[in-house]
C-alpha positions in Angstrom: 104.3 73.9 124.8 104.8 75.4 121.4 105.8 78.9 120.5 103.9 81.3 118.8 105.7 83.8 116.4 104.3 86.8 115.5 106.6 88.2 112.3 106.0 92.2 113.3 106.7 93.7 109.1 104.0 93.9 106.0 107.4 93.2 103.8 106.3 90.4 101.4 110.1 89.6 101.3 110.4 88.9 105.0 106.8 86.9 104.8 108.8 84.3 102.3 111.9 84.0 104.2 110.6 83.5 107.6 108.5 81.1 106.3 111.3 79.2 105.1 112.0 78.4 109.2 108.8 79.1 110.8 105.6 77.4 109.6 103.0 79.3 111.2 103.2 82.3 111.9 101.2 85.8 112.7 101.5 89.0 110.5 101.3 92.3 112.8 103.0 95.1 111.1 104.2 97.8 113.7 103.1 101.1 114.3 106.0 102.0 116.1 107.3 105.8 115.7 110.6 104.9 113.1 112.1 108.9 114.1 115.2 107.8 115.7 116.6 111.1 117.0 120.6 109.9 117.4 123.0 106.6 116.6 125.8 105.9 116.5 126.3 104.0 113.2 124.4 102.5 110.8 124.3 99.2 112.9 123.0 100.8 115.8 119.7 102.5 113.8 118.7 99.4 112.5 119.4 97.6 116.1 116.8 100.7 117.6 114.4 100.3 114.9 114.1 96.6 115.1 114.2 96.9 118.9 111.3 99.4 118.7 109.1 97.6 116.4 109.3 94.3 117.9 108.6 96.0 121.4 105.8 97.8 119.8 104.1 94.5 118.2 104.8 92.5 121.5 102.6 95.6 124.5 99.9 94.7 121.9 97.8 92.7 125.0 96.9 89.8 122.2 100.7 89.1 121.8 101.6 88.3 125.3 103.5 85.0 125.5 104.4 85.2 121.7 107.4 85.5 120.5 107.5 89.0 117.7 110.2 89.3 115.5 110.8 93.0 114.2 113.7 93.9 111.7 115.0 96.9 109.9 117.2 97.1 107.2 118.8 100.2 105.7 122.0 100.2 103.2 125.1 103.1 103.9 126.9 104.8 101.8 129.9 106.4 103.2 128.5 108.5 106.1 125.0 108.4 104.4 122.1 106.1 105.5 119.7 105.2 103.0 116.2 104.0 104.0 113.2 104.0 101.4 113.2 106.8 98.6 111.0 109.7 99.2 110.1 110.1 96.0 111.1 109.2 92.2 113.8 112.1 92.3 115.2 110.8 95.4 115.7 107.0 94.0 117.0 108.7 91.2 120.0 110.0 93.4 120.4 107.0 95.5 121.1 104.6 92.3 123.2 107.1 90.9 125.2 107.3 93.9 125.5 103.8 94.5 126.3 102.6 90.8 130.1 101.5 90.3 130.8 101.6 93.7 130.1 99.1 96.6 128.2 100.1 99.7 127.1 98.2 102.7 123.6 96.6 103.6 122.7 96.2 107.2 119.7 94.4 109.1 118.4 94.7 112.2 116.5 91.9 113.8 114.6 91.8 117.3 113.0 88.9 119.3 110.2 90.2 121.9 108.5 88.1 124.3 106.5 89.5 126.8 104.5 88.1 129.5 102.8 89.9 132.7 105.7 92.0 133.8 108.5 90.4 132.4 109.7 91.7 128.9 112.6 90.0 127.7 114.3 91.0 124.0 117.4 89.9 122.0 118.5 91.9 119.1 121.4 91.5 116.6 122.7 92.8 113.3 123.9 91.9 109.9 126.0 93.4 107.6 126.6 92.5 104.2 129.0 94.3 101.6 127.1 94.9 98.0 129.2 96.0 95.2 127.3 97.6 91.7 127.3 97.6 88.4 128.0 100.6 86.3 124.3 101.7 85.8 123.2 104.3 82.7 121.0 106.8 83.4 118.4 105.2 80.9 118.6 101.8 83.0 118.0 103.9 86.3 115.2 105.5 84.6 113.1 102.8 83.4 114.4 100.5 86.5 112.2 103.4 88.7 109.7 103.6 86.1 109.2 99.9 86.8 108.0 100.9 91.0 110.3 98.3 92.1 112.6 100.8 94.0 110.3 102.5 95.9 109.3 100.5 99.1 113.1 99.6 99.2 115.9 100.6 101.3 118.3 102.1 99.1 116.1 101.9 96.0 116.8 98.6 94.9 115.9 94.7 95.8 118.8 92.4 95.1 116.3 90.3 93.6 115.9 92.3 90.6 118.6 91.9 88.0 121.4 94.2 86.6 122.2 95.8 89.3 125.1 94.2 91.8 128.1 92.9 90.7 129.4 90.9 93.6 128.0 90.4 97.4 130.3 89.7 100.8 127.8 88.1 103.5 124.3 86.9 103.6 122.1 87.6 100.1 119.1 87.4 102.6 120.3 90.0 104.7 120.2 92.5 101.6 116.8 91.1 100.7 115.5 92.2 104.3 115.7 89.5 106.6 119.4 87.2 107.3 118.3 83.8 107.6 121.5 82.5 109.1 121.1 85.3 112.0 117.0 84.5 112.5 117.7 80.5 112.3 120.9 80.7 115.3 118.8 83.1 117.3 115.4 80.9 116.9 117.7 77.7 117.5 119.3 79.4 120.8 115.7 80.2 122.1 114.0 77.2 121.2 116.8 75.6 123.4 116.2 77.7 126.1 112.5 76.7 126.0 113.0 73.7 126.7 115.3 73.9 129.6 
């Protein structure tokens, strides 16, 4: 019996990277309600929202028997959590924050299978340390002028240059998704299948 996956995130990011370990798979963004009203830390919010989109994505009655992966990611500074900027002004204030200092990214990721009554869910987190360049105000300017920041946690994507100096932990954990989490967990529960 093969698995079906169902990748539970519009993120064109996540789309690439799963596909480096999956070859098929569905695209069912969740509609899950992201207001988590307490947490504990960082990792905790990004376990909950993971948790609640993958659990979202796999009630939908077409997903029963599939496998729905959900995943959050948001970056902390200090006591602060950064998800996407609200607006320009608000990226602004996140890069300035961020540059010359280093800051942490975490990621949430949840596997969801549910069939009949049985609902079954395993859901870990990554953390990976990011430290920045010195960033002008000009750079941070024409860096949000360029859109790239705003559908990001934190206001940035790893994947565009000048901004980090140094990483400690997974680079595809900052992008979004950590492959070396997804491919253990997928590896543990295609074992399991197959008991």
């Amino acid at each position: 019996m093969s698995m079906k996956f169902v990748l539970a995130s519009a993120s064109p990011r996540r789309k690439e990277l799963l596909a480096e370990l999956i070859t098929t798979f569905e695209i069912c963004p969740s509609n899950a309600d992201e207001d988590i009203a307490s947490y504990t830390s960082p990792e905790d919010l990004v376990l909950q929202l993971a948790a609640l989109k993958a659990k979202e994505v796999a009630f939908r009655p077409e997903h029963e028997g599939k496998i729905v992966i959900g995943s959050d990611t948001v970056v902390a500074f200090g006591a602060e959590v950064l998800g996407k900027p609200k607006d320009e002004a608000d990226a602004f204030r996140m890069l300035k924050m961020l540059s010359g200092k280093a800051h942490a990214v975490y990621t949430g990721v949840c596997f969801a299978y549910r069939k009949g009554d049985e609902y079954f869910c395993e859901t870990k987190a990554a953390k990976t340390d990011v430290h920045f360049e010195e960033l002008s105000d000009d750079w941070i300017r024409a860096y949000i002028a360029s859109g790239s920041p705003m559908d990001k946690a934190g206001a940035y994507g790893i994947q565009d240059g000048g901004l980090v100096k140094k990483i400690e932990g997974s680079y595809t954990n900052v992008v979004g998704f950590p492959l070396e989490l997804v491919q253990a967990t997928l590896e543990k529960i295609r074992g399991s299948k197959n008991d």
